[in-house]
C-alpha positions in Angstrom: -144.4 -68.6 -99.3 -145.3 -69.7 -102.5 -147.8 -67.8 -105.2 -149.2 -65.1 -104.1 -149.0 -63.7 -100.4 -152.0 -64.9 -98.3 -154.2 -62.0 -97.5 -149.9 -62.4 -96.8 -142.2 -66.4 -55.7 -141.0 -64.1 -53.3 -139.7 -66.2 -50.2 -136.2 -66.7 -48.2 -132.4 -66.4 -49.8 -131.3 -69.5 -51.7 -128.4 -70.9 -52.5 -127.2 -71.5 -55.8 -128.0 -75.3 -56.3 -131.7 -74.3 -54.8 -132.4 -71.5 -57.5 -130.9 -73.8 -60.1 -133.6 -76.5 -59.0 -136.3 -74.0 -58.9 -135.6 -73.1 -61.8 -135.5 -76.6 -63.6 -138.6 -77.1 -62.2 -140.1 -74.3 -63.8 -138.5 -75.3 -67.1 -140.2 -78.8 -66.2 -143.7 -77.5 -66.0 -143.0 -75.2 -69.0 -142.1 -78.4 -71.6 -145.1 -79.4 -73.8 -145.4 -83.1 -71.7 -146.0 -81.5 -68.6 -149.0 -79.5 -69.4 -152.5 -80.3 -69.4 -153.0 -82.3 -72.3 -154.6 -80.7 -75.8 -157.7 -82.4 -76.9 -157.1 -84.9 -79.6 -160.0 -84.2 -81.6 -161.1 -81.0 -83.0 -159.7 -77.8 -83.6 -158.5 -75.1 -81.7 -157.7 -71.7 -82.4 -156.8 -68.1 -80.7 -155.5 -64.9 -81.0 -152.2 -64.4 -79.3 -150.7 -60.9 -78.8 -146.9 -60.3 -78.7 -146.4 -57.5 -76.4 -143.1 -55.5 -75.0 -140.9 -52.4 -74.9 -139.7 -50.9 -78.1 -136.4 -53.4 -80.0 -137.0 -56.2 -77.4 -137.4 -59.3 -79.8 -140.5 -59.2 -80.6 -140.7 -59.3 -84.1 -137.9 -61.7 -84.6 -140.4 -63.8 -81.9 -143.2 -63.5 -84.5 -141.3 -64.3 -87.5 -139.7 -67.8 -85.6 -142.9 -68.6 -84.9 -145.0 -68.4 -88.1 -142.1 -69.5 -89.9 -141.0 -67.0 -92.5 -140.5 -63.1 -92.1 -144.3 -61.3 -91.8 -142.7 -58.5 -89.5 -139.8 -56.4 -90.2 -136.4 -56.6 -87.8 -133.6 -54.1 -87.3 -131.8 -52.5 -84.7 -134.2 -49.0 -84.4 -136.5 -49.0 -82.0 -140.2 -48.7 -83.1 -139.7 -50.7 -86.4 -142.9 -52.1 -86.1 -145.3 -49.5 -86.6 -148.9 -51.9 -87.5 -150.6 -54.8 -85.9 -149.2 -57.4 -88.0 -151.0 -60.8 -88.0 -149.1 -64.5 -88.0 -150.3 -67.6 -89.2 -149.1 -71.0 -88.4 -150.9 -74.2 -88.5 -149.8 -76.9 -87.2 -151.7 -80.4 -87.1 -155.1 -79.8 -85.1 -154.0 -76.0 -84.1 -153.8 -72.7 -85.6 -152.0 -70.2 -83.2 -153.0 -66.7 -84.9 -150.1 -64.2 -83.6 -150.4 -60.5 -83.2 -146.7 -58.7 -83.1 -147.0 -55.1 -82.0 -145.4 -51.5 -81.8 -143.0 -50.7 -78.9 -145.2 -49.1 -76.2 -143.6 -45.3 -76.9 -143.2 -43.3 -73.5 -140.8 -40.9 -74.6 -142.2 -39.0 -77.1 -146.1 -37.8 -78.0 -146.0 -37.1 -81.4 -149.9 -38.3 -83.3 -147.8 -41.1 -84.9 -146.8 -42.3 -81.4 -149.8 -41.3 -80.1 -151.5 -44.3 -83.1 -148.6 -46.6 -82.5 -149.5 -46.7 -78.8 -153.4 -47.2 -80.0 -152.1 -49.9 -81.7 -150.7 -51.5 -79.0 -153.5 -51.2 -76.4 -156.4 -52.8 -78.8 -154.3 -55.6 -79.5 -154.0 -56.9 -76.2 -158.0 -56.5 -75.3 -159.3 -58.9 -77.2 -156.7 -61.5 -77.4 -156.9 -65.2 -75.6 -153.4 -65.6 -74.6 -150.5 -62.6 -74.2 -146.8 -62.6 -74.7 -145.2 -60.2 -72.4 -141.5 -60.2 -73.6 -138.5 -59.0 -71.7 -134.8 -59.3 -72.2 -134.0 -62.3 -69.6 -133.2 -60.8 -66.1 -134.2 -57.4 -66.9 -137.4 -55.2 -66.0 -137.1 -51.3 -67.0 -139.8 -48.8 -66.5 -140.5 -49.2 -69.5 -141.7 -52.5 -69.2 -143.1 -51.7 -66.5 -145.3 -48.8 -68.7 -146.1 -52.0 -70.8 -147.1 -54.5 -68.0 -149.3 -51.9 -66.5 -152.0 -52.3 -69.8 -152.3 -55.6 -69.3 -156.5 -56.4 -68.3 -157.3 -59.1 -65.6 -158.5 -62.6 -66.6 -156.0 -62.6 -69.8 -153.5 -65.3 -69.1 -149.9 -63.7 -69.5 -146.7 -65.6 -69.9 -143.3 -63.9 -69.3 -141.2 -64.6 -72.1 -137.4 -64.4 -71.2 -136.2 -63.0 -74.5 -132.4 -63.9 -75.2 -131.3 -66.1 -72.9 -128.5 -66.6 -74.9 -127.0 -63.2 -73.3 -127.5 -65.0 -69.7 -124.3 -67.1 -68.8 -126.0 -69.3 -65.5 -129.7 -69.5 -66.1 -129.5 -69.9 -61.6 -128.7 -66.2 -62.2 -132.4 -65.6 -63.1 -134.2 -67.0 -60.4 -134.1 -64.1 -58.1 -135.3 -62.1 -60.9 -137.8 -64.6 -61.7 -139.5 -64.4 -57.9 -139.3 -60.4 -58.1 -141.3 -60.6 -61.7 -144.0 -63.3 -59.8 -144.5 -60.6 -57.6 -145.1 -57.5 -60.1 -147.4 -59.5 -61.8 -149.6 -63.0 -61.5 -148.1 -64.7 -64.8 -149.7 -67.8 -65.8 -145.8 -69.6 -66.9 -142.6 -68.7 -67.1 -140.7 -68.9 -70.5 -136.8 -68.6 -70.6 -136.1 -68.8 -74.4 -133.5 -67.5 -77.6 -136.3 -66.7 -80.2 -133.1 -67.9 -82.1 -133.1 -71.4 -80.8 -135.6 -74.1 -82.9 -135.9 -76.5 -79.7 -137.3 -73.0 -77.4 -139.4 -72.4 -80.6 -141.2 -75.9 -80.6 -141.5 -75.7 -76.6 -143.1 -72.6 -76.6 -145.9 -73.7 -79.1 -146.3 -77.0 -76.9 -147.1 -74.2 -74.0 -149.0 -71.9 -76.2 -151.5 -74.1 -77.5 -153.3 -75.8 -74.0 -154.2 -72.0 -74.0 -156.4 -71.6 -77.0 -159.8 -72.4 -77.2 -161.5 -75.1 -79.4 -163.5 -73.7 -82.2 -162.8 -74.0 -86.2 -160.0 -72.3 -87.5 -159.9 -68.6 -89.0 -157.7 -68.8 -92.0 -156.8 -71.4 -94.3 -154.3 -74.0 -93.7 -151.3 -72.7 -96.0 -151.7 -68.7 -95.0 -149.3 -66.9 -93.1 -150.2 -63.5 -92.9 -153.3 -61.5 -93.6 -151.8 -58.4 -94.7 -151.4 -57.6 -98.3 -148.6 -57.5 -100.8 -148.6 -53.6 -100.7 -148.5 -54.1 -97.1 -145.5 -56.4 -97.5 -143.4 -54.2 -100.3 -144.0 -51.2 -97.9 -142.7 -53.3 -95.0 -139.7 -55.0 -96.5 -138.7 -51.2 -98.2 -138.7 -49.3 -94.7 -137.1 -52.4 -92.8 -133.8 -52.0 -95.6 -134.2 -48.2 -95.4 -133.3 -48.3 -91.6 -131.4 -51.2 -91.6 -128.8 -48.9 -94.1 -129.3 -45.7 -92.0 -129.0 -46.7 -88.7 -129.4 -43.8 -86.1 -128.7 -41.6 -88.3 -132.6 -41.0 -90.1 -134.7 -40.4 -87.4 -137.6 -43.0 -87.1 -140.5 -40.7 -88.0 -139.4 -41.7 -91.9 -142.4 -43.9 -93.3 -142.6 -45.5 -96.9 -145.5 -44.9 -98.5 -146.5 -47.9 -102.1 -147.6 -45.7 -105.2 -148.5 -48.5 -107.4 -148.1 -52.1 -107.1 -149.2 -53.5 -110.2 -148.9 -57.5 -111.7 -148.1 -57.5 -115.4 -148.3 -60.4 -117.5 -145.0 -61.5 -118.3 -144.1 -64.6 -121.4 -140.7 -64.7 -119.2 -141.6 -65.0 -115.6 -144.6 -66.6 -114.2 -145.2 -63.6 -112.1 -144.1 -59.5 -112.5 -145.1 -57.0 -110.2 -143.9 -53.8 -110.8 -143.3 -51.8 -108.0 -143.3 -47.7 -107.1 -142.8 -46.6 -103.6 -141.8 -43.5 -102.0 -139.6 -42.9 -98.8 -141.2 -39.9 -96.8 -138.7 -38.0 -94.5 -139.5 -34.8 -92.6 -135.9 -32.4 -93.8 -134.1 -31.6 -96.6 -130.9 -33.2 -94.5 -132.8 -36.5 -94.3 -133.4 -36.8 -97.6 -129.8 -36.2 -98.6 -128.6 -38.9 -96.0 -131.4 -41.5 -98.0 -130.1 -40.8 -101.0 -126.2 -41.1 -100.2 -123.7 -39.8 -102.3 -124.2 -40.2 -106.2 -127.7 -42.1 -104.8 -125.6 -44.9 -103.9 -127.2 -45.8 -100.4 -130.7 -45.5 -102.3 -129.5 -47.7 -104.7 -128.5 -50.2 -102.0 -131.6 -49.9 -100.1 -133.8 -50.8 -103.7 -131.5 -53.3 -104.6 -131.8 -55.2 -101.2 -135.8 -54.8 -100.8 -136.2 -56.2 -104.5 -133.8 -59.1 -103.7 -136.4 -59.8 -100.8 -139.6 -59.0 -102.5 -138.9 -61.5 -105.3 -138.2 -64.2 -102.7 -141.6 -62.5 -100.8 -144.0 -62.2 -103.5 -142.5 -65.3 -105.5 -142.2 -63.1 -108.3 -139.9 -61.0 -110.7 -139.8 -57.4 -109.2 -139.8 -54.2 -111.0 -139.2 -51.7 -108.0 -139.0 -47.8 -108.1 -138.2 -46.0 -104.8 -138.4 -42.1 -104.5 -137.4 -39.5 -101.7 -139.3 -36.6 -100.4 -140.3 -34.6 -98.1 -142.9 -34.3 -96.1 -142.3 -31.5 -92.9 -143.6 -32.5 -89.5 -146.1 -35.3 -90.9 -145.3 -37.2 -88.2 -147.3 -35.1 -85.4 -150.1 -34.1 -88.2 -152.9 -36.5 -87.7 -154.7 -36.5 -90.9 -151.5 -37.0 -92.7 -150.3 -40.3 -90.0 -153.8 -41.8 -91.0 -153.7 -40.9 -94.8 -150.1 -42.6 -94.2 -151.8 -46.0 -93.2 -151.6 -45.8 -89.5 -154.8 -45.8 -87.2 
């Protein structure tokens, strides 16, 4: 991104062999020259929501997709915490993509309570859903997630890391036991890591979106803003340098993003954000001994912003602490979340 960030079947026992040709059939069907064919004139556009359990893929899906990171990634659960929205054009098609929170079960704090919000009015008003599951797996918590889903939506089953799967024959029986939980309009085994499962998926995607004029301009990728962004890319390196150990209710909160004019660089943006954790203990474990992990966690998020923004970064992180804001309403929605 350049400039600034654009507002940035059930049935009898097979063998092998007949679950492998089952299956290649359904790959068949799945390739973009054995679907209906897209209209060659006109636009077409639609909103397609990326749905699953908490750390299935989804964001790494979303940022494959569009092109360029819009979503954060780590190895927490719940990293995604907003409706972020991804923009890729591609000749007569925009595909507008909607990642979302992990549908939380577990725990019923107000900020899951919002995350879960989040997660139920994105897939409502959406032409075309992507229900994502690790490949040959089906939890209850998928399950929780499937069970939201409204009629008349079209659905396709994303098989999520396929890469983990040694014999792709060893899906099909899982494949016909999915078919019967719910009436999925395709079936998509895919690596969000592999480029050739990337194009075929956007072969499949697009026959499902309507024709009407695009929604955004060609060259944007996102719609959120560069506040949106810094406070993103700050909380993505402050769990990806914690790990388990900070506990996910911890938030970053953007002070003051301000662009200066600069004779030296054709962009600064100086930056002050603040990391919001709900104990004493936390912040200590943030700040790391003699503030090296907090150094590590600004350095890294500036390094990225710069490349972000495509601008020289000034960037200011502070620690405090903020007890039980996670389960305090007014304070979740003063933090940004709905």
């Amino acid at each position: 991104m350049t400039g600034t960030t654009k507002t940035i079947a059930a049935g009898a026992e097979q063998t092998g062999a007949e679950a492998q040709n089952d299956l290649e059939s359904m790959l068949a069907a799945a390739r973009p020259g054995g679907a209906a064919p897209v209209a060659a004139e006109g636009q077409r556009c639609g909103l397609i929501a990326i749905v699953g359990k908490p750390n299935v893929g989804k964001s790494t899906l979303m940022n494959a997709l569009v092109g360029q990171k819009v979503s954060i990634t780590s190895r927490k659960a719940q990293t995604t915490r907003h409706r972020i929205t991804g923009i890729r054009t591609r000749e007569h098609t925009q595909f507008v993509f909607v990642d979302t929170p992990g549908f939380q079960t577990k725990h019923s704090t107000a900020l899951n309570k919002s995350l879960n919000k989040t997660v139920m009015g994105a897939i409502g008003d959406v032409d075309l859903i992507l229900f994502v599951v690790e490949a040959g797996s089906f939890t209850l918590a998928d399950a929780k997630v499937l069970s939201l889903f409204k009629p008349g939506i079209p659905t396709l089953l994303i098989a999520n890391k396929l890469d983990a799967v040694h014999r792709r024959a060893e899906i099909a029986p899982w494949l016909r036991d999915m078919q019967e939980r719910h009436p999925f309009a395709e079936f998509v085994p895919m690596s969000a890591k592999n480029k050739g499962d990337i194009e075929r998926l956007y072969g499949i995607v697009e026959k499902y979106l309507p024709e009407q004029p695009w929604w955004y301009g060609e060259d944007e990728l996102t719609d959120r803003s560069e506040k949106f962004l810094a406070s993103e890319t700050v909380r993505e390196k402050l769990f990806r340098f914690t790990g388990d150990e900070l506990p996910y209710t911890s938030t970053v909160i953007i002070d003051k993003l301000d662009e200066e004019k600069s004779k030296q660089y054709k962009r600064f943006i100086r930056i002050a954000a603040t990391i919001v954790v709900e104990r004493d203990g936390h912040k200590a474990m943030v700040i790391g001994e003699g503030g090296e992990r907090l150094k590590r966690i600004s350095t890294e998020a500036r390094q990225e912003l710069e490349k972000l923004l495509d601008a020289k970064v000034f960037l200011e992180v502070w620690v405090k602490v903020r007890s039980g804001w996670a389960d305090d309403e007014a304070r979740v929605r003063s933090f940004g979340y709905e």
